[in-house]
N, C-alpha and C positions, 0 to 999 in steps of 0.2 A: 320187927321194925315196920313201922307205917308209915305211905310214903305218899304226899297227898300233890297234885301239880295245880294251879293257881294260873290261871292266864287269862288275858286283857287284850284284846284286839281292837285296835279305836283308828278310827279314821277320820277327815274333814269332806265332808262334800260339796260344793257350790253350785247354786240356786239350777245349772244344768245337768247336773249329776255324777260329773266328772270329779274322780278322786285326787284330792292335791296332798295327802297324805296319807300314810300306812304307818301304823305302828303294831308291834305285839310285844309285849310285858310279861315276863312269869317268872315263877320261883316254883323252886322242887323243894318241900318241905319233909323234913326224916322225924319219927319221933321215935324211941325205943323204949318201946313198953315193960322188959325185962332188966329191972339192973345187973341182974345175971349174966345178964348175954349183952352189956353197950359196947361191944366195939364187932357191930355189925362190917358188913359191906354190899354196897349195892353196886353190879353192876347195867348200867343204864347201854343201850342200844338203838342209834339212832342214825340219821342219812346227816351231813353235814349238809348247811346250806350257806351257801354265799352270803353275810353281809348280818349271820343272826354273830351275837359277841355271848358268851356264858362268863359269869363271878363266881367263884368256887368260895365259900364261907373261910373265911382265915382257917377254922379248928377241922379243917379238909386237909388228907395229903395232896397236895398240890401236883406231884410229881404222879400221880397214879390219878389222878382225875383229866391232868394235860395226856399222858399216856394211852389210856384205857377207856375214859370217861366213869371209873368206878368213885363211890364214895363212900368212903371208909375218912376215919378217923387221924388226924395227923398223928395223933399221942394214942400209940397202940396200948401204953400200959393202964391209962384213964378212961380213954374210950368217950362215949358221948354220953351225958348224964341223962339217966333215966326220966320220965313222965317229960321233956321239956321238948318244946315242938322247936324245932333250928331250920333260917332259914338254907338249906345247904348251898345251892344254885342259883345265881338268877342269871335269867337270858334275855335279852331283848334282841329286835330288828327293827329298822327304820327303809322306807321305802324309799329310793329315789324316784326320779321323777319318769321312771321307766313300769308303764300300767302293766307287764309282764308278770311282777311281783304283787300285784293285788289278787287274792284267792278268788274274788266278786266283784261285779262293779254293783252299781243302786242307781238306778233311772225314778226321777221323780216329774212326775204329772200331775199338774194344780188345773181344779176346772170348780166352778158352782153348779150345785143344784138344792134346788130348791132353796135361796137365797143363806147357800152355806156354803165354806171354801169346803174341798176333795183333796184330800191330796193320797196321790195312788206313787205306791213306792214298790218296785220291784228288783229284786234281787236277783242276777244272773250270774252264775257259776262262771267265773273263767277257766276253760278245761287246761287249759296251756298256760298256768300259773309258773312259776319257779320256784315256790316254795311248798310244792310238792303235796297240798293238802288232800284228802281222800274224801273226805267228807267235813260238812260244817253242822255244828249241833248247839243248840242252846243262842241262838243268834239275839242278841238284843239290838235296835237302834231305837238311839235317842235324838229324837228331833225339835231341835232350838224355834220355836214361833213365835220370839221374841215378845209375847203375851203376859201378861203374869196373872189373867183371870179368864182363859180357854177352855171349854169343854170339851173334852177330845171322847170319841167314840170310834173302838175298831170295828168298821162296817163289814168288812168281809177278806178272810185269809184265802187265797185258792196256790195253792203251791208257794212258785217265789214272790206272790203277790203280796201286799197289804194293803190297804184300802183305809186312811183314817180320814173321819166327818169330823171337821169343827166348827164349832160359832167363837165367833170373835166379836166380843163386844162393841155397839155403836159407840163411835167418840163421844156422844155425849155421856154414855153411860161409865165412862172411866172417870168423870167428875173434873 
C-alpha cells in the first residue's frame, strides 16, 4: 500500500504583515498496488491538535478510524480495489484570530532603488506555535501586485529572507 499526504497552507497578509488568516488543507491518499493483498491497514500516529477536523472516506471503518486512527477498509470481505488512488482522509484547520496558531509570521518591507519597487519579505519562525510544527519545508508565497505585466526578479535569498525587484510599468505604458 502507498500512502502519499497532500497539504496546502495558505494564509492572507495585509500591506503591514500581519496574518488575518491561517489555513491548512490535506488529504492522506492509499493506493494498493497488490490485488492480492487490498484489504490492507494503516495505522497513522499523530499529537491531536485543537481545532484541526479529519473526513474519513465513507469506504473507511469509521469505527476504527474514530478509535485508533487506522485505515483499513469498511468491507473487510472487498477490501480497496487495486491500482485506484482513494482519497482516505481529509483534514483541515482554520486559524482564529489568535497569532499563537500561525507556525510563521511574513514582515514585508517596500523601498526603491534605482527607480524600481523592493520588496524584501521575511519569514520568522514562531517557536511557540500551537500546532506544534518542527520544521517548515518547501515553503511557497505567492504575492498578489495587482499588475498583470510585472517583471519580478528574486534578487537575493539569505535564510528567512527574500528579497524581490520589480518594474511596474509607467501608466502610459499600459495604453
Amino acid at each position: 500500500m502507498l500512502i502519499e499526504v497532500e497539504e496546502k497552507v495558505s494564509c492572507n497578509v495585509n500591506r503591514d504583515g500581519e496574518v488575518s488568516k491561517f489555513e491548512v488543507k490535506g488529504i492522506i491518499y492509499i493506493t494498493v498496488n497488490d490485488p492480492k493483498k487490498n484489504n490492507p491497514a494503516a495505522q497513522l500516529s499523530f499529537n491531536s491538535v485543537k481545532g484541526f477536523s479529519f473526513k474519513p472516506h465513507p469506504e473507511l471503518d469509521k469505527q476504527k478510524w474514530n478509535k485508533a486512527k487506522q485505515i483499513c477498509s469498511a468491507d473487510s470481505d472487498s477490501g480497496f480495489p487495486a491500482q485506484t488512488r482513494l482519497d482516505a482522509v481529509r483534514y483541515n484547520y482554520r486559524s482564529k484570530e489568535d497569532t499563537g496558531d500561525l507556525p510563521f509570521t511574513v514582515n514585508v518591507f517596500n523601498s526603491k532603488k534605482q527607480n524600481k519597487n523592493v520588496f524584501t519579505l521575511e519569514l520568522e519562525a514562531n517557536q511557540n506555535c500551537n500546532l506544534g510544527f518542527k520544521r517548515l519545508e518547501r515553503v511557497t508565497i505567492a504575492v498578489n501586485l495587482g499588475e498583470s505585466s510585472v517583471d519580478i526578479e528574486v534578487q537575493k535569498c539569505q535564510g528567512s529572507t527574500v528579497c524581490l525587484l520589480y518594474t511596474s510599468p509607467s501608466p502610459r505604458d499600459r495604453g
